[in-house]
VEXZADREN-444930 format. One record per residue: z, x, y of N, C-alpha, C in turn; residue number from 0; residue in one letter. Coordinates in steps of 0.05 Angstrom, whole numbers, plus 5000, padded with zeros to 4 digits. Atoms other than C-alpha are relative to their C-alpha. Layout:
BEGIN
+------+------+------+------+------+------+------+------+------+-----+---------+
|  n_Z |  n_X |  n_Y | ca_Z | ca_X | ca_Y |  c_Z |  c_X |  c_Y | num | residuo |
+------+------+------+------+------+------+------+------+------+-----+---------+
|    Z |    X |    Y |    Z |    X |    Y |    Z |    X |    Y | NUM |       a |
...
+------+------+------+------+------+------+------+------+------+-----+---------+
This chain:
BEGIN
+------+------+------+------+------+------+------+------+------+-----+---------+
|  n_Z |  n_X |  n_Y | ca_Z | ca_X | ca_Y |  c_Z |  c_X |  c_Y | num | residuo |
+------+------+------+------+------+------+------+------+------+-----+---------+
| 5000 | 5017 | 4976 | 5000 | 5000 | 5000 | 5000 | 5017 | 5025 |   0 |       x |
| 5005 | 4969 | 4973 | 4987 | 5029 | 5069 | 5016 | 4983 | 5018 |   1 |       x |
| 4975 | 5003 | 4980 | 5048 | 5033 | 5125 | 4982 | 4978 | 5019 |   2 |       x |
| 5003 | 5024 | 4984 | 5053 | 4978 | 5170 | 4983 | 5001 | 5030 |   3 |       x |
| 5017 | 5000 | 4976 | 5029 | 5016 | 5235 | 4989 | 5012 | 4993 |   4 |       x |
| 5033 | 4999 | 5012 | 4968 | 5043 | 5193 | 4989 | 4980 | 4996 |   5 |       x |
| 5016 | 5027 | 4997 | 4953 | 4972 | 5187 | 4997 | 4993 | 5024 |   6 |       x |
| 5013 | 5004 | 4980 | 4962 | 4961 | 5260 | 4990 | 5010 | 5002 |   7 |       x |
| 5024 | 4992 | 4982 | 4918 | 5010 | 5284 | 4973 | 4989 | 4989 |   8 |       x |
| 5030 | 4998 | 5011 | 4868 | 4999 | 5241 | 4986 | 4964 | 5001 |   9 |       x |
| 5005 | 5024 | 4991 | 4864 | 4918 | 5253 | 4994 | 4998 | 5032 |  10 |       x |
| 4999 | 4992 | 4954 | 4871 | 4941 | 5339 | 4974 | 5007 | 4989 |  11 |       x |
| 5021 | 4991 | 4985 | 4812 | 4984 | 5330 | 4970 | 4977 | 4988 |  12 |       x |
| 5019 | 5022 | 5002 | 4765 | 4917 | 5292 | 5006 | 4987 | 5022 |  13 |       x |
| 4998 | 5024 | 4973 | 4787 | 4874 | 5348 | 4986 | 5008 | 5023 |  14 |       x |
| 5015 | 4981 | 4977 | 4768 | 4934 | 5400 | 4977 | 5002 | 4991 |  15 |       x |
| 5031 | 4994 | 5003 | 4708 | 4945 | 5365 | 4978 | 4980 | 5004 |  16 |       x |
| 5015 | 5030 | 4996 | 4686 | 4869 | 5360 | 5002 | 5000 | 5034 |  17 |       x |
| 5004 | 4994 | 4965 | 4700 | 4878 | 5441 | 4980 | 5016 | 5008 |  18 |       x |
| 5023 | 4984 | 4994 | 4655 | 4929 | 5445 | 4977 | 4991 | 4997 |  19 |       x |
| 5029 | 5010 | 5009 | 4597 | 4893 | 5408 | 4994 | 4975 | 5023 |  20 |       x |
| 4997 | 5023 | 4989 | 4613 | 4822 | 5446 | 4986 | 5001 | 5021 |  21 |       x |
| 5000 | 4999 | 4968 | 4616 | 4842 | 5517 | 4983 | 5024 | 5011 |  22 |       x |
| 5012 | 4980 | 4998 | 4562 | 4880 | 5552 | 5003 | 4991 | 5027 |  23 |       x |
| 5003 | 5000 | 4970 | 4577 | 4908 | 5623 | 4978 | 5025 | 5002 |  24 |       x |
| 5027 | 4981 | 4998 | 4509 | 4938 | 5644 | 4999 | 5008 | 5032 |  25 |       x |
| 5013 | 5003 | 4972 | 4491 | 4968 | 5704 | 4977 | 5024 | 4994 |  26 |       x |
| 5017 | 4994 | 5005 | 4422 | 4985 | 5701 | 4998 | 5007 | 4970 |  27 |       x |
| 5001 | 5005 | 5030 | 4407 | 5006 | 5630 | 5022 | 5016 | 4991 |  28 |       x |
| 4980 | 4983 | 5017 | 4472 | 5040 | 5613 | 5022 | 4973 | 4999 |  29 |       x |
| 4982 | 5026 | 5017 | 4517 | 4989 | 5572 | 5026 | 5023 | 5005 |  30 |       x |
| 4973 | 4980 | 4998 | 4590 | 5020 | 5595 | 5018 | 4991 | 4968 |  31 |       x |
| 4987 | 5009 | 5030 | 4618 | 4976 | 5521 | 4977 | 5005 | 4987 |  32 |       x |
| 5033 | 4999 | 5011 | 4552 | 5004 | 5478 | 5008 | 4993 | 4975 |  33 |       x |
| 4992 | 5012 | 5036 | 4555 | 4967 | 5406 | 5000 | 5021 | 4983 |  34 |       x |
| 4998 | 4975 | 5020 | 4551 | 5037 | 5371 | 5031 | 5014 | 4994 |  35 |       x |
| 4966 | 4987 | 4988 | 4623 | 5056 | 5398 | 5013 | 4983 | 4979 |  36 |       x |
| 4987 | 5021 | 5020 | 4646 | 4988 | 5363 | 4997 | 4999 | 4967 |  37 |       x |
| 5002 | 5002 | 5037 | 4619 | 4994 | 5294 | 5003 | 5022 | 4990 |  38 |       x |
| 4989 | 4970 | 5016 | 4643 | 5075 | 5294 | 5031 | 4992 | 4989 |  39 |       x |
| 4976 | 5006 | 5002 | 4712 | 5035 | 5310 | 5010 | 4985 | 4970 |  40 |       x |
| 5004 | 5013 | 5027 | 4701 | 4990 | 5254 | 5004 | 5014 | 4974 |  41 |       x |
| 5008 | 4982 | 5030 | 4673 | 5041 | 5202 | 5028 | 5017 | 4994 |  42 |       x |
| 4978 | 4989 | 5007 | 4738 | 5077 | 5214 | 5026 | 4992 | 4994 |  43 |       x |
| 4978 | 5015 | 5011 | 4788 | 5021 | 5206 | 4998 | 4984 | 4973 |  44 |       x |
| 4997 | 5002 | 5025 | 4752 | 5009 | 5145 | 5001 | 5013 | 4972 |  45 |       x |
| 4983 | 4974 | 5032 | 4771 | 5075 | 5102 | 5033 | 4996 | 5015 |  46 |       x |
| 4974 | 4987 | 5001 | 4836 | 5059 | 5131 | 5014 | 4978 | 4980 |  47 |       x |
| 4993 | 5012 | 5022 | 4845 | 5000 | 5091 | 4984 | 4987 | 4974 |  48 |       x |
| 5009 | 4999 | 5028 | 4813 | 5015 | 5031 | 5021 | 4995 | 4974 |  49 |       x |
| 4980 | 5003 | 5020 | 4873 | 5010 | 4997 | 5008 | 4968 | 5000 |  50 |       x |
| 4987 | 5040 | 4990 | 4887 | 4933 | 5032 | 4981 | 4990 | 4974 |  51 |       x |
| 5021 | 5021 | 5008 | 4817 | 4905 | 5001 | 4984 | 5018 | 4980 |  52 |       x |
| 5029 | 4986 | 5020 | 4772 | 4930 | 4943 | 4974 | 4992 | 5001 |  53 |       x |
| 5036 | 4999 | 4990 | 4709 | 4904 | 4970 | 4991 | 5018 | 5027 |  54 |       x |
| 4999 | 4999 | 4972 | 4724 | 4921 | 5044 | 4975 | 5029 | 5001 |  55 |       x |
| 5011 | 4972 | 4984 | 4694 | 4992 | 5039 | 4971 | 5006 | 4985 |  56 |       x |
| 5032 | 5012 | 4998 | 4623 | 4963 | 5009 | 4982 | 5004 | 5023 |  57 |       x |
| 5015 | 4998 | 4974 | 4614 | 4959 | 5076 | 4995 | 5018 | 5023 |  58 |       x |
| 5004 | 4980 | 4980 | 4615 | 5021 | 5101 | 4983 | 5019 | 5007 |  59 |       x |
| 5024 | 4994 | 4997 | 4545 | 5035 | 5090 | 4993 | 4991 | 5015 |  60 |       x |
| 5022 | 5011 | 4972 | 4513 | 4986 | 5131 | 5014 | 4990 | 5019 |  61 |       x |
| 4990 | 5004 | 4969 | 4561 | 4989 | 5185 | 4989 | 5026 | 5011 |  62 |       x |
| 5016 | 4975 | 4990 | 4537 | 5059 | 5189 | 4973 | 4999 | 5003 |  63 |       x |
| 5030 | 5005 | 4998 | 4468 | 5038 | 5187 | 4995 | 4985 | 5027 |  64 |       x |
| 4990 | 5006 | 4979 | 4491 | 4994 | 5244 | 5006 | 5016 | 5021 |  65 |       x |
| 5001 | 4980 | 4977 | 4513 | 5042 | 5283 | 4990 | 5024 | 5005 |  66 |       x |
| 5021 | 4979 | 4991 | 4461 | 5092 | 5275 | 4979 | 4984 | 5017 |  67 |       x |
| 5030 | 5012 | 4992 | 4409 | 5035 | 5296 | 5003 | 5000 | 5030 |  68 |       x |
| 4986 | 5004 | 4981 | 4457 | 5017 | 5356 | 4995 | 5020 | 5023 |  69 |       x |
| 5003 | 4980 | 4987 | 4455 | 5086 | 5373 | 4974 | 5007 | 5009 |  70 |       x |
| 5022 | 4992 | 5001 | 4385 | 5101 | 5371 | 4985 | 4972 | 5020 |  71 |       x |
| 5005 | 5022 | 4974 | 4367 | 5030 | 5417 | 5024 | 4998 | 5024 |  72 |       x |
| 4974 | 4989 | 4981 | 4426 | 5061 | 5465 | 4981 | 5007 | 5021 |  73 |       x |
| 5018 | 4982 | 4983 | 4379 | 5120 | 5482 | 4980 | 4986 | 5003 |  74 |       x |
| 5029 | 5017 | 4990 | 4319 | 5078 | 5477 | 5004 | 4989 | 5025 |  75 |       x |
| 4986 | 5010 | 4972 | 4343 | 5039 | 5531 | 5000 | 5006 | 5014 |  76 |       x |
| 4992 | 4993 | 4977 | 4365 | 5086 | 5570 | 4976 | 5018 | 5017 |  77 |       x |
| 5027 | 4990 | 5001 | 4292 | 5120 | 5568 | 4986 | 4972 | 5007 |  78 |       x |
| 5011 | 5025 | 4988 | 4270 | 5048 | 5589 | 4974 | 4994 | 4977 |  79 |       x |
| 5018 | 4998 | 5023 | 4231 | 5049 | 5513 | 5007 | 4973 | 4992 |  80 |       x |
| 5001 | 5025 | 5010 | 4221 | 4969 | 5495 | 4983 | 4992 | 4980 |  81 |       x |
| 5032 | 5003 | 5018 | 4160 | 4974 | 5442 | 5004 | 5026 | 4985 |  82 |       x |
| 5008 | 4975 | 5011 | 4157 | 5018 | 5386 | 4998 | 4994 | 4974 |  83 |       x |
| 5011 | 5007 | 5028 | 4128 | 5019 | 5314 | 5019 | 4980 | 4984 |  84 |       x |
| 4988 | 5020 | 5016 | 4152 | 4963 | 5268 | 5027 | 4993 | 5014 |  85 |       x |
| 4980 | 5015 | 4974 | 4199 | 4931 | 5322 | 5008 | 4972 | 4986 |  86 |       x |
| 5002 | 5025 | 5016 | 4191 | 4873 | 5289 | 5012 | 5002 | 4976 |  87 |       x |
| 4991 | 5001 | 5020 | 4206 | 4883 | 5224 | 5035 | 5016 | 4997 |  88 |       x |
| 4974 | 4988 | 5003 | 4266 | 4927 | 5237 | 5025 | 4980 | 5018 |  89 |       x |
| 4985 | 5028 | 4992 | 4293 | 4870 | 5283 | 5021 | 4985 | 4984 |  90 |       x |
| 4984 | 5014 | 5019 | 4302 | 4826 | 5227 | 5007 | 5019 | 4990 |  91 |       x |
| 4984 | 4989 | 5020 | 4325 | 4878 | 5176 | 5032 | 4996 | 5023 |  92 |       x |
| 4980 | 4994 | 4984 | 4376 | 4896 | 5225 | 5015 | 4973 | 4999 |  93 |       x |
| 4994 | 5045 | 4994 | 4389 | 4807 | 5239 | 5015 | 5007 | 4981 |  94 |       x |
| 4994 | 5012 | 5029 | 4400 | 4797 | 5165 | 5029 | 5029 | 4989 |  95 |       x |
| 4979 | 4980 | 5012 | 4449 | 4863 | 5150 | 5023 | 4995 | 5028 |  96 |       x |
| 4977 | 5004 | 4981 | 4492 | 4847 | 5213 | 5007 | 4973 | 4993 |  97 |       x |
| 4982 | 5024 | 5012 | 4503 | 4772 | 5192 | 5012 | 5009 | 4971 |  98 |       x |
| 4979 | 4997 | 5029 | 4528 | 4792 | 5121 | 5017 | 5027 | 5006 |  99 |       x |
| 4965 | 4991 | 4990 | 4568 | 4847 | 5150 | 5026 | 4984 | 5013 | 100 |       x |
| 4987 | 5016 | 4991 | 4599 | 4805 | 5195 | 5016 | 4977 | 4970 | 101 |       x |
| 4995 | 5019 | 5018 | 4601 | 4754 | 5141 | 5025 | 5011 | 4975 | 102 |       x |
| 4976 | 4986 | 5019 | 4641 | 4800 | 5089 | 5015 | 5005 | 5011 | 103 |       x |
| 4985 | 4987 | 4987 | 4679 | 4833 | 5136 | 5022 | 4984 | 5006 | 104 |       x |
| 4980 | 5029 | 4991 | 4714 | 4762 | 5155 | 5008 | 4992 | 4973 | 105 |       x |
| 4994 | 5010 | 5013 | 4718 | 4751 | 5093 | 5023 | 5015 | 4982 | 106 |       x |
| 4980 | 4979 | 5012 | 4755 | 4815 | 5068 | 5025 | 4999 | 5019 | 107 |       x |
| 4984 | 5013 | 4980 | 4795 | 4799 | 5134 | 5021 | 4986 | 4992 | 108 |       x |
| 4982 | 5029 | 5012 | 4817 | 4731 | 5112 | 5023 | 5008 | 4977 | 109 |       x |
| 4980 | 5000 | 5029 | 4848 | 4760 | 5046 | 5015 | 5017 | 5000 | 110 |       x |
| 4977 | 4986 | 5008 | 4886 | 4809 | 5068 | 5025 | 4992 | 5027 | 111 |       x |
| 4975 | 5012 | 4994 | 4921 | 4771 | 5122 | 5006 | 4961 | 4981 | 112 |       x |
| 4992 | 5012 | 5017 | 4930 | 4717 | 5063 | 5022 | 5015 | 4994 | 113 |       x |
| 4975 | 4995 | 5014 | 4973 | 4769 | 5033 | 5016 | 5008 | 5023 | 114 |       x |
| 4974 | 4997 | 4971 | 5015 | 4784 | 5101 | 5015 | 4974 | 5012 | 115 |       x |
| 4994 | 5017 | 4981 | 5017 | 4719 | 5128 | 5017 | 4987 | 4987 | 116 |       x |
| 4981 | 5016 | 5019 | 5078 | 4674 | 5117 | 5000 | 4972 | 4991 | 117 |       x |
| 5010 | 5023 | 5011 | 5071 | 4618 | 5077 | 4998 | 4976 | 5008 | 118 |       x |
| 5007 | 5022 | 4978 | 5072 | 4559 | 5124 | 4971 | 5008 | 5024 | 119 |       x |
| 5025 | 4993 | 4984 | 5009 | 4598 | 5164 | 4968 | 4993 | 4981 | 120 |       x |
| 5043 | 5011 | 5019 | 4924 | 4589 | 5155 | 5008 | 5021 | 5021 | 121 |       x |
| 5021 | 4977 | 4997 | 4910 | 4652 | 5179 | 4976 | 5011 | 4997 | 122 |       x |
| 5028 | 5003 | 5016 | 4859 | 4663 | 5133 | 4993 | 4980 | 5005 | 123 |       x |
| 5019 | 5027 | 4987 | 4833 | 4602 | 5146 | 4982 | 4997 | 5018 | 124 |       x |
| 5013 | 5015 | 4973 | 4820 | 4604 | 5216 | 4981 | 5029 | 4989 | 125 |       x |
| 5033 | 4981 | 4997 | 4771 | 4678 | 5202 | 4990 | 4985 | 4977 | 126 |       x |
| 5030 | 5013 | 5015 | 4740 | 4633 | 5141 | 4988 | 4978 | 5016 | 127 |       x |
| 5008 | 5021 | 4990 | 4726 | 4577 | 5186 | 4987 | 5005 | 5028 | 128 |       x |
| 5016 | 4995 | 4978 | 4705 | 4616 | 5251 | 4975 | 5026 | 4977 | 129 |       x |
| 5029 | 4979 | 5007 | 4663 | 4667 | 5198 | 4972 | 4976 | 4991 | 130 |       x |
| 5008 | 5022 | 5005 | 4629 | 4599 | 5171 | 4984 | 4998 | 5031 | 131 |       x |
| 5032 | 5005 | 4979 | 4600 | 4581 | 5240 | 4992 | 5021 | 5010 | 132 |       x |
| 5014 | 4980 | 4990 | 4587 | 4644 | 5263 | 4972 | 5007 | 4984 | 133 |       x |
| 5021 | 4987 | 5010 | 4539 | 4659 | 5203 | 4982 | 4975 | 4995 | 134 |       x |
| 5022 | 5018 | 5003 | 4512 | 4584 | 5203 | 4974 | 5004 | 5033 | 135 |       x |
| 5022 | 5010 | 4968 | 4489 | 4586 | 5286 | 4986 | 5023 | 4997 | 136 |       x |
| 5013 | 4983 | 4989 | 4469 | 4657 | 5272 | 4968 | 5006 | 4980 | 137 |       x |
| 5026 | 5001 | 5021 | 4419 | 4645 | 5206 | 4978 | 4980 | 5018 | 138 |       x |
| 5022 | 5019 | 4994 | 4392 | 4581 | 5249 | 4982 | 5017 | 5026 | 139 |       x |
| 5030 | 4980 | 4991 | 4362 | 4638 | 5308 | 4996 | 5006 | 4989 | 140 |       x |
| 5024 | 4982 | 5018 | 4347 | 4678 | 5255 | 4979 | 4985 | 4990 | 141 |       x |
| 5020 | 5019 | 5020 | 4302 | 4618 | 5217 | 4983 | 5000 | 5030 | 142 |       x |
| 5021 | 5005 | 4983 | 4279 | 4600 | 5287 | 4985 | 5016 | 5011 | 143 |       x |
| 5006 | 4977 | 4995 | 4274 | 4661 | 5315 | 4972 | 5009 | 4996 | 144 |       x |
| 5015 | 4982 | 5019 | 4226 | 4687 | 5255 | 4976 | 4977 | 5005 | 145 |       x |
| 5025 | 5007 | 4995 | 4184 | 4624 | 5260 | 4984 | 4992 | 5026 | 146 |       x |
| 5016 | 4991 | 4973 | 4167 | 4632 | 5327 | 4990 | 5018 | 5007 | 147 |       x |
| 5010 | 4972 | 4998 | 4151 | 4697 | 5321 | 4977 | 5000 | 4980 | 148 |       x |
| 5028 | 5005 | 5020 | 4100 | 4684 | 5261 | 4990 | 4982 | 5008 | 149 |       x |
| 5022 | 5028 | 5000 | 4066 | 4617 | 5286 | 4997 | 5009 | 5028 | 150 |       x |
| 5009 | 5002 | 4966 | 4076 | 4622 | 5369 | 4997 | 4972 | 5005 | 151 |       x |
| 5004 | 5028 | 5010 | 4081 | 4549 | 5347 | 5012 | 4987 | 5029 | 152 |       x |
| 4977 | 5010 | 4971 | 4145 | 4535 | 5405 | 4990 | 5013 | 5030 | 153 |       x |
| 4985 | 4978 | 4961 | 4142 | 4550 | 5482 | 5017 | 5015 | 5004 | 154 |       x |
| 4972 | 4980 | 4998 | 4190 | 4602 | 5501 | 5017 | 4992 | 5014 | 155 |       x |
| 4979 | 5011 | 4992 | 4226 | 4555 | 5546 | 5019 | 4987 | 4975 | 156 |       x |
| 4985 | 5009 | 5026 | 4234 | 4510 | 5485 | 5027 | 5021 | 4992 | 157 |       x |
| 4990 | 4979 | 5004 | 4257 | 4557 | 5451 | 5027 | 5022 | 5000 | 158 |       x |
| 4989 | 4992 | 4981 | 4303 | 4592 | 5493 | 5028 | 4986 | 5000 | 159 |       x |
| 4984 | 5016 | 5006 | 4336 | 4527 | 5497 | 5010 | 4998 | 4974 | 160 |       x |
| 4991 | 5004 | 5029 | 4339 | 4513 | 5424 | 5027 | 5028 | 4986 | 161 |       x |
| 4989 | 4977 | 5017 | 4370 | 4587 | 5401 | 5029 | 5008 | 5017 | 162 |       x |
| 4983 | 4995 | 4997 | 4419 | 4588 | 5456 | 5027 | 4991 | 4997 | 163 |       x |
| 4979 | 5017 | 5006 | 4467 | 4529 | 5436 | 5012 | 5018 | 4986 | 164 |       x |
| 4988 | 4989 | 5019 | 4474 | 4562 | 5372 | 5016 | 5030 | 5000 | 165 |       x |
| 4986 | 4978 | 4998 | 4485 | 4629 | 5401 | 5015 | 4999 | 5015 | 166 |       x |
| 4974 | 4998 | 4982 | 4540 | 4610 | 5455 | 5019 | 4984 | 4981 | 167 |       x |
| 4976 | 5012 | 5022 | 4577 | 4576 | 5397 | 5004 | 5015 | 4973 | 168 |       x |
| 4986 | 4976 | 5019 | 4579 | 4639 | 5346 | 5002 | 5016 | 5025 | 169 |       x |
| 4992 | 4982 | 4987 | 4589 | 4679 | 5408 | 5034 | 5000 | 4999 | 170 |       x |
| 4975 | 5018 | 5006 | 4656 | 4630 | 5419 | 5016 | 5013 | 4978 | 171 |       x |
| 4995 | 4997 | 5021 | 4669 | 4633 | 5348 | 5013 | 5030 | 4993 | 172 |       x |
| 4996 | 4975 | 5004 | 4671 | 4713 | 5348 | 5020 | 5005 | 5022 | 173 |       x |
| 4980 | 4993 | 4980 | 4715 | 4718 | 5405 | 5026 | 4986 | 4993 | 174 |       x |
| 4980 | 5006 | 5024 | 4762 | 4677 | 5365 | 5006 | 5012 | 4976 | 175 |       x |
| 4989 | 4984 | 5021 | 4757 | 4720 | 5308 | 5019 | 5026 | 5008 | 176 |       x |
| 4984 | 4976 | 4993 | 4786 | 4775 | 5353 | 5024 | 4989 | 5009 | 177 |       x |
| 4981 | 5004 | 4989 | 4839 | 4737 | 5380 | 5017 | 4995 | 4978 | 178 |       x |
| 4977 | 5004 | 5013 | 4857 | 4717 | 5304 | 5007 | 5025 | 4989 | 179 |       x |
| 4992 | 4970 | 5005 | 4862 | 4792 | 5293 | 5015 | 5011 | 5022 | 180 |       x |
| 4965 | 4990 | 4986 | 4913 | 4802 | 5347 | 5021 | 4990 | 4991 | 181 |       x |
| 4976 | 5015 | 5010 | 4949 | 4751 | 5315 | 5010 | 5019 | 4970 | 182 |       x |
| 5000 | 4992 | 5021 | 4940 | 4784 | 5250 | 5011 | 5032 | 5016 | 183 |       x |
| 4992 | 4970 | 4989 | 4960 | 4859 | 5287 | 5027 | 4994 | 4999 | 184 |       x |
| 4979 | 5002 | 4987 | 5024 | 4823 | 5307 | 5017 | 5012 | 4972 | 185 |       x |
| 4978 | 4995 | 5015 | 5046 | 4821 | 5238 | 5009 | 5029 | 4981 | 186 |       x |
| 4993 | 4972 | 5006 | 5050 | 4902 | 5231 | 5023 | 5010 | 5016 | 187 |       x |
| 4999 | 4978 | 4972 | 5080 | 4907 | 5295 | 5033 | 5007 | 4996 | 188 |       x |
| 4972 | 4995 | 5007 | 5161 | 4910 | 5256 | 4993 | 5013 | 4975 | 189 |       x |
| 4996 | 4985 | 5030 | 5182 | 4943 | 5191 | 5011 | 4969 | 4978 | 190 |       x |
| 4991 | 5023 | 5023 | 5199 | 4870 | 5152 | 4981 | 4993 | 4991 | 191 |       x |
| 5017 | 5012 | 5012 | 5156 | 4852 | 5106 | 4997 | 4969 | 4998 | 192 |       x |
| 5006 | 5029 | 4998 | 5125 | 4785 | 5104 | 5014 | 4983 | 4970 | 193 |       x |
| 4988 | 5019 | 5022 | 5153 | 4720 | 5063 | 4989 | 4999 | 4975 | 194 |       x |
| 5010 | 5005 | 5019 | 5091 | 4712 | 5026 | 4996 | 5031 | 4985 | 195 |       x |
| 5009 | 4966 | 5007 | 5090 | 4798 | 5008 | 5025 | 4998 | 4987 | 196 |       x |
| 4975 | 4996 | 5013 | 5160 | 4791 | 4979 | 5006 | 5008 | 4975 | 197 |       x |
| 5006 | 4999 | 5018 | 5175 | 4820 | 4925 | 5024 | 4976 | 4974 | 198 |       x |
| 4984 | 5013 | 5005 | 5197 | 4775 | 4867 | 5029 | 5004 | 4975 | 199 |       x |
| 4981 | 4994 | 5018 | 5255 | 4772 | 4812 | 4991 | 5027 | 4978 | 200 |       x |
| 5002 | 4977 | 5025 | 5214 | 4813 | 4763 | 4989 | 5024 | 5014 | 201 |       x |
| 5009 | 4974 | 5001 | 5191 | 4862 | 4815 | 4971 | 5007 | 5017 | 202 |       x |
| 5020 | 5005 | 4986 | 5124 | 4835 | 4835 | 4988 | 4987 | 5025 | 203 |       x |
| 5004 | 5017 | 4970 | 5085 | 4811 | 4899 | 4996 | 4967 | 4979 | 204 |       x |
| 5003 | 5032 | 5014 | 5089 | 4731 | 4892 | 4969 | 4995 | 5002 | 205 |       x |
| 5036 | 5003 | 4990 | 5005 | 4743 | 4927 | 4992 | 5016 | 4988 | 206 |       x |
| 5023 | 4976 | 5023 | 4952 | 4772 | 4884 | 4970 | 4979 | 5008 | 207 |       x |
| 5033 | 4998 | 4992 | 4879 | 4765 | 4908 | 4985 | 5026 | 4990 | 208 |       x |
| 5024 | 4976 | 5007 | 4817 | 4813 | 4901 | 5012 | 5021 | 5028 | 209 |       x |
| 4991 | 4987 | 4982 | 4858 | 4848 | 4957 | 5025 | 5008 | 4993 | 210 |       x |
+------+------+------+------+------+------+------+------+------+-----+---------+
């Protein structure tokens, strides 16, 4: 099991990192929060609890793939470079490996403040229920997204309109997932172990998950 403020930090720096990705203050093309910063923060709070979750560190390939791409449309950017070989296709790749990161990541989340949280709490709950719309509003740009980009079928006002509902309500959604990971930080922030982590008569935790 890993100490209590090795669990905070390492839940602080997903929250900080999901801050990083969220919020972009730009002036001119330099992003002062650049999403590469956030998913180094990430990649490193997830060898810290490798020991919390046995899927968790699955993902620490294509968060790094993530934040090499991040990195590499940083500089582009900042070279004012908007067009370049298979743009398109690396788009989506990129789309589709950041919703199922996201998507596991909440989900490895959920189960290990299941085993912290005390038994009258939904903790877990609330990151399965904000990871849920985040990866439904963000598959429906991706569907639309893709067939607007193969047909040219929609207007781009359309358009525009249609993709942003769904993206200011997993934006929402994700800014709630960080707030339920402060909540979830809180419960490192003493040396008592939680109700539901207790151990019981014979010895064992009363919680057992894939975490």
């Amino acid at each position: 099991m890993t100490d209590r403020l090795t669990l905070y930090k390492a839940i602080s720096k997903i929250a900080y990192g999901f801050i990083f990705i969220l919020v972009h203050i730009k002036i001119g093309p330099f992003d002062f929060l650049p999403d590469f910063v956030g998913y180094i923060m990430i990649i490193y709070a997830i060898s810290i609890l490798k020991d919390e979750c046995k899927t968790i560190m699955l993902l620490k390939p294509l968060g790094t793939v993530l934040a090499v791409w991040h990195t590499i449309l940083c500089i582009l950017q900042v070279f004012g470079i908007t067009s370049f070989p298979f743009s398109s296709l690396i788009n989506i790749t990129v789309s589709i490996i950041t919703i199922y990161f996201n998507f596991q990541l909440l989900t490895d989340l959920s189960l290990i403040a299941e085993k912290y949280q005390q038994t009258d709490e939904a903790l877990d709950r609330k990151f399965i229920v904000r990871r849920n719309i985040y990866t439904i509003c963000m598959t429906v740009i991706f569907i639309f997204s893709y067939i607007t980009l193969k047909f040219h079928s929609v207007p781009e006002d359309i358009a525009v309109i249609i993709t942003s509902i769904p993206g200011m309500i997993s934006l929402i959604a994700m800014f709630l997932v960080v707030s339920a990971l402060f909540s979830l930080r809180k419960k490192f922030r003493d040396n008592e172990p939680s109700q539901k982590n207790s151990p019981n008569d014979f010895g064992e935790n009363t919680q057992q998950n894939n975490c």
